[in-house]
DRENPA-3360 file (N, C-alpha, C; in nm, 2 decimals, always signed):
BEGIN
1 = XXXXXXXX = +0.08/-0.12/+0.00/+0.00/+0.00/+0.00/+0.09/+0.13/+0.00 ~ +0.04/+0.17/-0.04/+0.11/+0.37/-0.10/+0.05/+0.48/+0.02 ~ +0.14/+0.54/+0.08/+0.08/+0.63/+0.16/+0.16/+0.76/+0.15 ~ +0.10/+0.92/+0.11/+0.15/+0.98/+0.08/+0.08/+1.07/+0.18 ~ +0.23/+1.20/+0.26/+0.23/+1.23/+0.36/+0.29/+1.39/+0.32 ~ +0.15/+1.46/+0.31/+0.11/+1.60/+0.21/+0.05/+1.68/+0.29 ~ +0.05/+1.79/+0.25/+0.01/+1.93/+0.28/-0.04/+2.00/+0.16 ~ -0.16/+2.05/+0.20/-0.20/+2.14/+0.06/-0.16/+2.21/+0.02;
9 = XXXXXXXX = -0.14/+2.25/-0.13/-0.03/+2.30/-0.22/+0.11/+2.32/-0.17 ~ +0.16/+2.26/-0.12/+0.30/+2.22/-0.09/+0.37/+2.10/-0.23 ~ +0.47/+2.08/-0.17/+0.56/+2.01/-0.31/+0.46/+1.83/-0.32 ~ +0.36/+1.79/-0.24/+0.34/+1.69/-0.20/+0.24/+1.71/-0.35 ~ +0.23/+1.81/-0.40/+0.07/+1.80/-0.47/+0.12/+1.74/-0.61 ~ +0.27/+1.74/-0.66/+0.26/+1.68/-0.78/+0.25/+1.51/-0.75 ~ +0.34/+1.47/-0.65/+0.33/+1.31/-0.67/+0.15/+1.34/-0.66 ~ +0.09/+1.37/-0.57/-0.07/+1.34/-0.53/-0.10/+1.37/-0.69;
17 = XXXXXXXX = -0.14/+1.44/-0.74/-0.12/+1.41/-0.88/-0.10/+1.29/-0.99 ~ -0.01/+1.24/-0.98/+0.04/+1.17/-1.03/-0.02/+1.00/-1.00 ~ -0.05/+1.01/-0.85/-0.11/+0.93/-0.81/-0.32/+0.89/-0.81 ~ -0.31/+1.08/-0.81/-0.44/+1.04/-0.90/-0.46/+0.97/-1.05 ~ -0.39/+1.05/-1.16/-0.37/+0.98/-1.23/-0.36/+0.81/-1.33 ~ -0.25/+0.78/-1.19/-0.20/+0.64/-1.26/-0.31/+0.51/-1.19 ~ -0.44/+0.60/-1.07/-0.52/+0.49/-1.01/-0.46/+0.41/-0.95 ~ -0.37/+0.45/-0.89/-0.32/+0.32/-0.77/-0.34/+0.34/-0.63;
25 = XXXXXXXX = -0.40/+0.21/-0.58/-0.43/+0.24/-0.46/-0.39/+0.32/-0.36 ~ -0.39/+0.38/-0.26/-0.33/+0.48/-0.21/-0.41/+0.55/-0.09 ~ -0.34/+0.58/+0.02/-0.39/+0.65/+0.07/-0.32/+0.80/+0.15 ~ -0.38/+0.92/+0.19/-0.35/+1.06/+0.22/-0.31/+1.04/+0.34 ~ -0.20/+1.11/+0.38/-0.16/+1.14/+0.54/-0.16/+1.30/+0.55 ~ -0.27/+1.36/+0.65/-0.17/+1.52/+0.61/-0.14/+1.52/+0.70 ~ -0.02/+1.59/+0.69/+0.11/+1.67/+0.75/+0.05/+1.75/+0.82 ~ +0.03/+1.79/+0.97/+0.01/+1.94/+1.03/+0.12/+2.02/+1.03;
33 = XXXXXXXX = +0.09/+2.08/+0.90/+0.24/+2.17/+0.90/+0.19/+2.33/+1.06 ~ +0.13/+2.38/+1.04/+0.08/+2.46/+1.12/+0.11/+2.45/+1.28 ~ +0.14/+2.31/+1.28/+0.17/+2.30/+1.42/+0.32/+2.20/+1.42 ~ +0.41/+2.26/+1.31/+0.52/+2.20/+1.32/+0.57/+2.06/+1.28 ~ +0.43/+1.95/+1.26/+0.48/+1.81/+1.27/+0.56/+1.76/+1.14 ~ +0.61/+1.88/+1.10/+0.67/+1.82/+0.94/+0.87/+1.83/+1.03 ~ +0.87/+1.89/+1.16/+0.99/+1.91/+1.20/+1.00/+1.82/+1.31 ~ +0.90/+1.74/+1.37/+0.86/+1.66/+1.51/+1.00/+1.57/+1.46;
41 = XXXXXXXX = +1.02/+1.49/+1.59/+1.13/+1.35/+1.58/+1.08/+1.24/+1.49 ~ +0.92/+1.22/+1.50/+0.85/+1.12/+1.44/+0.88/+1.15/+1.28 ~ +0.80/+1.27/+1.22/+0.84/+1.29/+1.09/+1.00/+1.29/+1.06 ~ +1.09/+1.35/+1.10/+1.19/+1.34/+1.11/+1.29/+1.19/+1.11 ~ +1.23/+1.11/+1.18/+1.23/+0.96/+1.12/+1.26/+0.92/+0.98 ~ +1.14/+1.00/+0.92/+1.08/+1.00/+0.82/+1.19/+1.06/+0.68 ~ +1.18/+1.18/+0.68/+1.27/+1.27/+0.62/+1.34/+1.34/+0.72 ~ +1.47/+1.31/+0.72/+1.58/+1.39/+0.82/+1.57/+1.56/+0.77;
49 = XXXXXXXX = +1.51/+1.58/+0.67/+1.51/+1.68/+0.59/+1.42/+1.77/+0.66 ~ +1.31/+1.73/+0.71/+1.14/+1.78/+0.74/+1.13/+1.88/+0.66 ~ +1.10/+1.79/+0.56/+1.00/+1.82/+0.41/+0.88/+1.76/+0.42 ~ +0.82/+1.82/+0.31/+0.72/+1.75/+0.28/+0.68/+1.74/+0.12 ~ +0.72/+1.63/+0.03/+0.61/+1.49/+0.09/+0.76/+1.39/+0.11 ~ +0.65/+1.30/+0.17/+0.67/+1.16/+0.19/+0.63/+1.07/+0.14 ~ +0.65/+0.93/+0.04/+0.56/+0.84/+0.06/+0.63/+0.75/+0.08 ~ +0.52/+0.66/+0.16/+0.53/+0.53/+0.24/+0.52/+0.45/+0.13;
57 = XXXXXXXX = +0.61/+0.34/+0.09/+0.57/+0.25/+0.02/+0.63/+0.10/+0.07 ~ +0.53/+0.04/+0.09/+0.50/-0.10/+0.15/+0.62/-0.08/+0.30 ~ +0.61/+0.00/+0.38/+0.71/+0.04/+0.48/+0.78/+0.14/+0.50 ~ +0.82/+0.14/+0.36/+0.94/+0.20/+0.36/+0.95/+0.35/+0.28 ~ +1.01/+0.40/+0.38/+0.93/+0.57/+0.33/+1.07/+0.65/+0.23 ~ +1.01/+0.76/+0.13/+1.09/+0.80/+0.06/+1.08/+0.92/+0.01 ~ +1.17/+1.00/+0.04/+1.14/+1.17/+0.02/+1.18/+1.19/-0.11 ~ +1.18/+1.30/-0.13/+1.23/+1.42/-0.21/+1.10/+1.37/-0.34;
65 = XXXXXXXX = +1.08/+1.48/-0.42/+0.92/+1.55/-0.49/+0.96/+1.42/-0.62 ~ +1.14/+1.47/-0.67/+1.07/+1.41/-0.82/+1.18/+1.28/-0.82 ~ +1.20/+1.24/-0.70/+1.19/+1.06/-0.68/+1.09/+0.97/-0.69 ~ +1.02/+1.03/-0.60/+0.90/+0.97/-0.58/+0.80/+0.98/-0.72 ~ +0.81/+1.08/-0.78/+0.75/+1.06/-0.90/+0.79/+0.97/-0.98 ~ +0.93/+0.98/-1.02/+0.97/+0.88/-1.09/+1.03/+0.73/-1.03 ~ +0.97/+0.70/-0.90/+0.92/+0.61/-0.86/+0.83/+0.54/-0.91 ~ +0.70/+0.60/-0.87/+0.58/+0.59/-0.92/+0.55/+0.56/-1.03;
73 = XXXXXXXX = +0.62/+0.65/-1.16/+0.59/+0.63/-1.29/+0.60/+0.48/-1.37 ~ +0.74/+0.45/-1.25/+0.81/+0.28/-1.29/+0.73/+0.20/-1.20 ~ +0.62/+0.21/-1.16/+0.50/+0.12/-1.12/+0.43/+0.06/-1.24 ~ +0.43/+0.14/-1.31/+0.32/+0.10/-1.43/+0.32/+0.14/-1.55 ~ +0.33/+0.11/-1.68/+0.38/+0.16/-1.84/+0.28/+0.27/-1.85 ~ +0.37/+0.32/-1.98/+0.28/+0.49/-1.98/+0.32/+0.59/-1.91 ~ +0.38/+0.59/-1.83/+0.41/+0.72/-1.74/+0.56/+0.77/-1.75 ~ +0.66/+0.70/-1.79/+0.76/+0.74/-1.86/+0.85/+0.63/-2.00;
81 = XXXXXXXX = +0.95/+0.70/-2.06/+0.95/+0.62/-2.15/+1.00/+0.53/-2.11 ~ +1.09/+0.43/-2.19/+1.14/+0.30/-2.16/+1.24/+0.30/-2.17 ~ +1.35/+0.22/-2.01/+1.50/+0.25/-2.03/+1.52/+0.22/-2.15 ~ +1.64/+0.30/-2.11/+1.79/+0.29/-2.19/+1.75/+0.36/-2.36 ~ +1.63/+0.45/-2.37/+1.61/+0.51/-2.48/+1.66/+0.65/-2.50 ~ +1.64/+0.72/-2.61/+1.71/+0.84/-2.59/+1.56/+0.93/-2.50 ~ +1.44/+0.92/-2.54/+1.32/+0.96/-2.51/+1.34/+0.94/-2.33 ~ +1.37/+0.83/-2.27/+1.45/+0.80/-2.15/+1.51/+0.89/-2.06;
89 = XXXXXXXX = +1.64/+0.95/-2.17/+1.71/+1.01/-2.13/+1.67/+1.19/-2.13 ~ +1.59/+1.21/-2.19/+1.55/+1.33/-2.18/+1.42/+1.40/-2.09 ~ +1.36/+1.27/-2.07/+1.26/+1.27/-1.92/+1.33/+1.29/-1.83 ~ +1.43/+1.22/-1.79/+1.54/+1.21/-1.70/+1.57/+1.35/-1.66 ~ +1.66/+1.43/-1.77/+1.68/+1.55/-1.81/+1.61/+1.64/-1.76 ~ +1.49/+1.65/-1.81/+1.39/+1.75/-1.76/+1.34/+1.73/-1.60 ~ +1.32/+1.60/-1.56/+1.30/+1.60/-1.46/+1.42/+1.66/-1.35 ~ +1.51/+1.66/-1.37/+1.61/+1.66/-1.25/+1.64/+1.86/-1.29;
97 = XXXXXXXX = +1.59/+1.89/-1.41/+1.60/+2.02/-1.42/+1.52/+2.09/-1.35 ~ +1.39/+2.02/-1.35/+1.28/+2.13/-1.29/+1.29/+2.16/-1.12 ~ +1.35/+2.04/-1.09/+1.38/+1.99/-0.94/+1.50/+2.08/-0.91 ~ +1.60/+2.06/-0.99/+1.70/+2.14/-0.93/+1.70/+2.28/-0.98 ~ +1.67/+2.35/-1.07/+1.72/+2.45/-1.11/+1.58/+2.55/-1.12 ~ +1.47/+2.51/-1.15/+1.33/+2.57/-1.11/+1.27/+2.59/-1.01 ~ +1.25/+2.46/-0.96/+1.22/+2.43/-0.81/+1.32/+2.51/-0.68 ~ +1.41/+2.47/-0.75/+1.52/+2.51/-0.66/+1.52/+2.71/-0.64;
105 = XXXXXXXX = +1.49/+2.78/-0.76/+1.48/+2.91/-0.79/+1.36/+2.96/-0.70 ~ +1.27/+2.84/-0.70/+1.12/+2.90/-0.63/+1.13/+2.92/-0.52 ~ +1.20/+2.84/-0.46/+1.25/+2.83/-0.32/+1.26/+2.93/-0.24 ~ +1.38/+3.01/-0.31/+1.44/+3.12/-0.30/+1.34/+3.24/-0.36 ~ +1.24/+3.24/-0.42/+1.17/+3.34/-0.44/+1.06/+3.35/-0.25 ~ +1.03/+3.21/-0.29/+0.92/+3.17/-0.16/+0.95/+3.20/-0.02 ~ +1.13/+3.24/+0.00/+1.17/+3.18/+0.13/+1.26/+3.30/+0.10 ~ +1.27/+3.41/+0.07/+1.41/+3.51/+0.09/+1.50/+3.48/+0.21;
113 = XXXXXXXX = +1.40/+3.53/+0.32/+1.49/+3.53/+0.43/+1.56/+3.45/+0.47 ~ +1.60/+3.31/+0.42/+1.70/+3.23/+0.45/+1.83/+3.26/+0.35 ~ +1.83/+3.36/+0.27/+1.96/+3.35/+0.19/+1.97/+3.53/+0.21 ~ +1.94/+3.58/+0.33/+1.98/+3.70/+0.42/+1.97/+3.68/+0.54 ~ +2.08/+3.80/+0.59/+2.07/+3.79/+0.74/+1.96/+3.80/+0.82 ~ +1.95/+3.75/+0.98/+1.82/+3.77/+0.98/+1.81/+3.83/+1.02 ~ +1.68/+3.87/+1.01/+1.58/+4.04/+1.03/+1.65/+4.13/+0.91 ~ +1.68/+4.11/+0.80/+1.73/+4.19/+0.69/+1.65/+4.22/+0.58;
121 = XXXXXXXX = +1.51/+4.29/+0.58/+1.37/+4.29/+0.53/+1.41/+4.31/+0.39 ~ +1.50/+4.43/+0.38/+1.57/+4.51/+0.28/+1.64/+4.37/+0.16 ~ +1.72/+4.30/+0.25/+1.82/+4.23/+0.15/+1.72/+4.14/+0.09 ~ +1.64/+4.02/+0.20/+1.51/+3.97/+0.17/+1.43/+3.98/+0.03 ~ +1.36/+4.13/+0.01/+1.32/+4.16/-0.09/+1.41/+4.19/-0.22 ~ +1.50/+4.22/-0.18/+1.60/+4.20/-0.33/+1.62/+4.04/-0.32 ~ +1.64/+3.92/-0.22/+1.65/+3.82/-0.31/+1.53/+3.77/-0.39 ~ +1.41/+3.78/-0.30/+1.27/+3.80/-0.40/+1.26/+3.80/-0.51;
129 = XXXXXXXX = +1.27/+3.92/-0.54/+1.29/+4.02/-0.69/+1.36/+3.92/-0.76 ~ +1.48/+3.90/-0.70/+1.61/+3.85/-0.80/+1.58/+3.70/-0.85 ~ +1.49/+3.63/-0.75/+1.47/+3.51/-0.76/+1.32/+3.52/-0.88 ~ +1.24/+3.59/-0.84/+1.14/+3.61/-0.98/+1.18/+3.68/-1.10 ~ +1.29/+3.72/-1.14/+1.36/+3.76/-1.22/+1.40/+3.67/-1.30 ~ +1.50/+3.58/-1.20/+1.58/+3.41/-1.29/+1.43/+3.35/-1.31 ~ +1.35/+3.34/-1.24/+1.23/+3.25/-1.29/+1.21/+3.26/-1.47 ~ +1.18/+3.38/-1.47/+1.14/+3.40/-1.59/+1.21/+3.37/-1.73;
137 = XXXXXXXX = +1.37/+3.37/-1.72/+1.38/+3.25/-1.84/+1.38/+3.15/-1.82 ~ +1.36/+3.05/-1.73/+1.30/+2.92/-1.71/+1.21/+2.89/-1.74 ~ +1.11/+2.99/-1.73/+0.99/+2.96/-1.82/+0.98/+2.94/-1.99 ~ +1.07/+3.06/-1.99/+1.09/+3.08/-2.13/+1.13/+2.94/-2.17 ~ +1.23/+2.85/-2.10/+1.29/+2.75/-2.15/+1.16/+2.66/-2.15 ~ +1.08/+2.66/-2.10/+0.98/+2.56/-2.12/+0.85/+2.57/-2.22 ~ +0.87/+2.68/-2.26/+0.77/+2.73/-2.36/+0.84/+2.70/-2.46 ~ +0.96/+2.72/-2.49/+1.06/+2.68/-2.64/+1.08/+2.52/-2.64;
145 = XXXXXXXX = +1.10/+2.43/-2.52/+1.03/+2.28/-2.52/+0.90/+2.26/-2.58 ~ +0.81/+2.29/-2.56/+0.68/+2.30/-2.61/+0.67/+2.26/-2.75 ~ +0.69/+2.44/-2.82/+0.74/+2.47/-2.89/+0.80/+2.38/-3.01 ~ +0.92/+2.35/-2.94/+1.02/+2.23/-2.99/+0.94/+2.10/-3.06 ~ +0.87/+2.02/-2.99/+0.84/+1.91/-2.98/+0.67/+1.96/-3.02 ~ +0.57/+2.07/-3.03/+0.48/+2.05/-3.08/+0.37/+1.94/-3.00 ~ +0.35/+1.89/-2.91/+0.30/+1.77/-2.86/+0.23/+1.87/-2.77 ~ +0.11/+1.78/-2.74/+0.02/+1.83/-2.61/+0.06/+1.81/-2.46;
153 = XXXXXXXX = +0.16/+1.69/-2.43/+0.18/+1.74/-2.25/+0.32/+1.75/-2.31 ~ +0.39/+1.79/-2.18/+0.55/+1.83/-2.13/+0.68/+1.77/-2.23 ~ +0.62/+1.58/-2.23/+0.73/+1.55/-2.26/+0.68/+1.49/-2.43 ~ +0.59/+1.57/-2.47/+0.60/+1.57/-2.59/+0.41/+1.53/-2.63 ~ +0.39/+1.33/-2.65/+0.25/+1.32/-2.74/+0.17/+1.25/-2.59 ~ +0.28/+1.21/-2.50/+0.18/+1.13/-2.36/+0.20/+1.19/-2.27 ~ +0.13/+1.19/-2.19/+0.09/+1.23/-2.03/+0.22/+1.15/-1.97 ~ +0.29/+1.24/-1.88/+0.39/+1.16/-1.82/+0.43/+1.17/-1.65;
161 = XXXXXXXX = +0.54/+1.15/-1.62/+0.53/+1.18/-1.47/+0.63/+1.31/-1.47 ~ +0.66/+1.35/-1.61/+0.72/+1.54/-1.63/+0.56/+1.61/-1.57 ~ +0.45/+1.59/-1.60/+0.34/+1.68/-1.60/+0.29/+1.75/-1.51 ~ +0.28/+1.65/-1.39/+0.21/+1.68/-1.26/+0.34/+1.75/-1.18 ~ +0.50/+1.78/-1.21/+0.57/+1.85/-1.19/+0.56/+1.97/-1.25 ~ +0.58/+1.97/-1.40/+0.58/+2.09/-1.44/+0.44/+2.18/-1.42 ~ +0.32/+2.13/-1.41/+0.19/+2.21/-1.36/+0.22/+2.27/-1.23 ~ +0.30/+2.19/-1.13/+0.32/+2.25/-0.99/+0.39/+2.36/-0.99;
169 = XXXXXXXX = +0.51/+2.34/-1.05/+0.60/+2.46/-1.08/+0.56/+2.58/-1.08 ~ +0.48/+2.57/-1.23/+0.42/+2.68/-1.28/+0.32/+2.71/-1.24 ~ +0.20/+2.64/-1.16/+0.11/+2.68/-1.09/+0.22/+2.79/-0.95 ~ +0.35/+2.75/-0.94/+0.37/+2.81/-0.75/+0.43/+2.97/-0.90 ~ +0.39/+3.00/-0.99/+0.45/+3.17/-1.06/+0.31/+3.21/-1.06 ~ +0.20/+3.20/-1.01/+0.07/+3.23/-1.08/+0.02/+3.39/-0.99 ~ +0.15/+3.41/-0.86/+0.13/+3.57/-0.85/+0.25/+3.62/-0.91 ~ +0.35/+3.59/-1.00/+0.43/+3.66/-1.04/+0.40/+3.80/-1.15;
177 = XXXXXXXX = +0.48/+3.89/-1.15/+0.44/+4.03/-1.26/+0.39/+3.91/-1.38 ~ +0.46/+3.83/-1.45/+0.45/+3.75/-1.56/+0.45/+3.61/-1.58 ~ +0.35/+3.52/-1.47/+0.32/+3.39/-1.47/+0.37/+3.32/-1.54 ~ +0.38/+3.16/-1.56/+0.39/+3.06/-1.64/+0.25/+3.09/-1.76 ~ +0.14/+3.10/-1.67/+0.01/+3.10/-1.80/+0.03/+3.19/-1.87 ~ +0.09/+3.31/-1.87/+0.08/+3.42/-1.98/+0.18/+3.41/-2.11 ~ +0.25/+3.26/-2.12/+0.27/+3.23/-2.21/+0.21/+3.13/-2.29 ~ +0.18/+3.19/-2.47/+0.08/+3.08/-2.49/+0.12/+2.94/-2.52;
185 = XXXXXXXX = +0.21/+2.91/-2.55/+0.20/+2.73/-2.55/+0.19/+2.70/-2.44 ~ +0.29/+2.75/-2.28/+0.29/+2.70/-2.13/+0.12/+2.72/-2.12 ~ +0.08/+2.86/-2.16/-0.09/+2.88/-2.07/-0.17/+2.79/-2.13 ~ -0.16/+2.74/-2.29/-0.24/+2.64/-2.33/-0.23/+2.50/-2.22 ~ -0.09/+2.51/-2.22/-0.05/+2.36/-2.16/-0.10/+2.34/-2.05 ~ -0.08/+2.49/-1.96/-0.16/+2.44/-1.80/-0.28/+2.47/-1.83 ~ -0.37/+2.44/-1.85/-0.54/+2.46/-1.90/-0.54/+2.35/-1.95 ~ -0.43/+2.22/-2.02/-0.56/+2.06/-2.07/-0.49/+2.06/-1.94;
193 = XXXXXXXX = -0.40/+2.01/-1.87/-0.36/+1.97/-1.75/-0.49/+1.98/-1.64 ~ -0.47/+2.10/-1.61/-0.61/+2.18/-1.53/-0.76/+2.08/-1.53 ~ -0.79/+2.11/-1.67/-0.92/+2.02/-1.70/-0.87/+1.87/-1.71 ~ -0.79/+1.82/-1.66/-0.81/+1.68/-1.65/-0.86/+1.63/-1.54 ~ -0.95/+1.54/-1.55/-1.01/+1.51/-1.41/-0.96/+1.44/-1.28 ~ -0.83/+1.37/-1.31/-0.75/+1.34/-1.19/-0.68/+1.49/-1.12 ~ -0.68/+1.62/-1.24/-0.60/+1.70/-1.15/-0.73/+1.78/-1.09 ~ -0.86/+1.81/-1.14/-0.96/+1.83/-1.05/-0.96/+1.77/-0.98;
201 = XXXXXXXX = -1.00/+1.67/-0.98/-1.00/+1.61/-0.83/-0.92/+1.61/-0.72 ~ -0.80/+1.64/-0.76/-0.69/+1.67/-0.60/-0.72/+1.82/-0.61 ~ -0.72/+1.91/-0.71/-0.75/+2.02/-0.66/-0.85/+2.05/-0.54 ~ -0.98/+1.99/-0.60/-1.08/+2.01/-0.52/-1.07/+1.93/-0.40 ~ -1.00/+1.83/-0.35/-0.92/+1.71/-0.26/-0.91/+1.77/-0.16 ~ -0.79/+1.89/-0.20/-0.68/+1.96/-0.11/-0.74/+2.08/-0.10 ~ -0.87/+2.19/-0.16/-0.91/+2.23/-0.13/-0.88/+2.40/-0.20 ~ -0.76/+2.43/-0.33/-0.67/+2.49/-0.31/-0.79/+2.61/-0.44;
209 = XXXXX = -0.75/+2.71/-0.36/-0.86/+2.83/-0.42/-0.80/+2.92/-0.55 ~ -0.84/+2.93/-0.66/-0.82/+2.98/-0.75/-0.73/+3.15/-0.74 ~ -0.69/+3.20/-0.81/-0.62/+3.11/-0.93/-0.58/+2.94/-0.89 ~ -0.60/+2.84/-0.98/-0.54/+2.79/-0.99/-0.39/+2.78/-0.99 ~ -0.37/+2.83/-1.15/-0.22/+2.83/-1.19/-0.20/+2.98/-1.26;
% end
């Protein structure tokens, strides 16, 4: 059994995604982040990290966002391509891009005051700025993927376990001066996403109030 251990709109919502998606059994743990238990000794067991998500699989629990995806995906055909292809290697690619170099940027937009001193409101808001600044050719880079390949989701003609990442991403720019949607191949792309019914359904799941993305 699959147990995934989430918070609403937190990084937990692409695997939940994904897991709607692929219909596998599964069940929700939420995290009371509000009262700390994502930093308790217990969660911490869990991920030494006190992140969030987690999922439990048959025991054995496993963090970080786009492991567990691409965990998951190799549960069941269809969800990414097949080793040792070049199609393989470029899932791969994107995936560890968005994670490290996107995700990683959001962070720093989401979280200034950890990469200033503290109580440094002033420096704070310049990392802000600076960090929704880099966002924006990242975007760019994902609209010229699009672009590139012509295909309706991320990684080209199928729905993959790129999607329910890349929607999150760009769903966490949707107060930016210039969103992910306001580009039209990305804004077309998060709109079939949106309207698919496994991603309604965790939307409306988790509760998470529009804007969507």
């Amino acid at each position: 059994m699959l147990e995934l251990h989430y918070y609403p709109s937190n990084a937990s919502f692409a695997p939940h995604l994904l897991l709607e998606e692929m219909q596998l059994p599964y069940t929700l743990r939420k995290v009371n982040r509000e009262a700390g238990e994502h930093k308790s000794p217990a969660y911490l067991k869990l991920n030494p990290n006190g992140l969030i998500p987690v999922l439990i699989d048959n025991g054995e629990p496993l963090y970080e966002t786009a492991a567990i995806l691409m965990h998951l995906a190799d549960k069941a055909p269809g969800f990414a391509p097949p080793m040792g292809t070049l199609a393989r290697a470029h899932y791969l690619k994107w995936m560890v891009w968005m994670t490290n170099t996107l995700q990683a940027m959001l962070i720093h937009y989401f979280y200034p005051e950890r990469m200033a001193n503290e109580g440094d409101a002033q420096a704070a808001a310049v990392v802000k700025a600076r960090a929704e600044a880099q966002v924006g050719p990242m975007l760019d880079q994902m609209e010229a993927e699009l672009a590139r390949h012509g295909g309706p989701w991320f990684g080209g003609a199928a729905y993959s376990a790129l999607d329910p990442l890349a929607f999150m991403l760009s769903r966490w720019t949707r107060m930016h001066a210039h969103p992910a949607r306001d580009r039209p191949l990305l804004g077309a792309y998060l709109a079939r996403v949106a309207a698919r019914p496994a991603t309604q359904a965790v939307v409306a799941r988790e509760g998470l109030p529009a804007p969507i993305y």
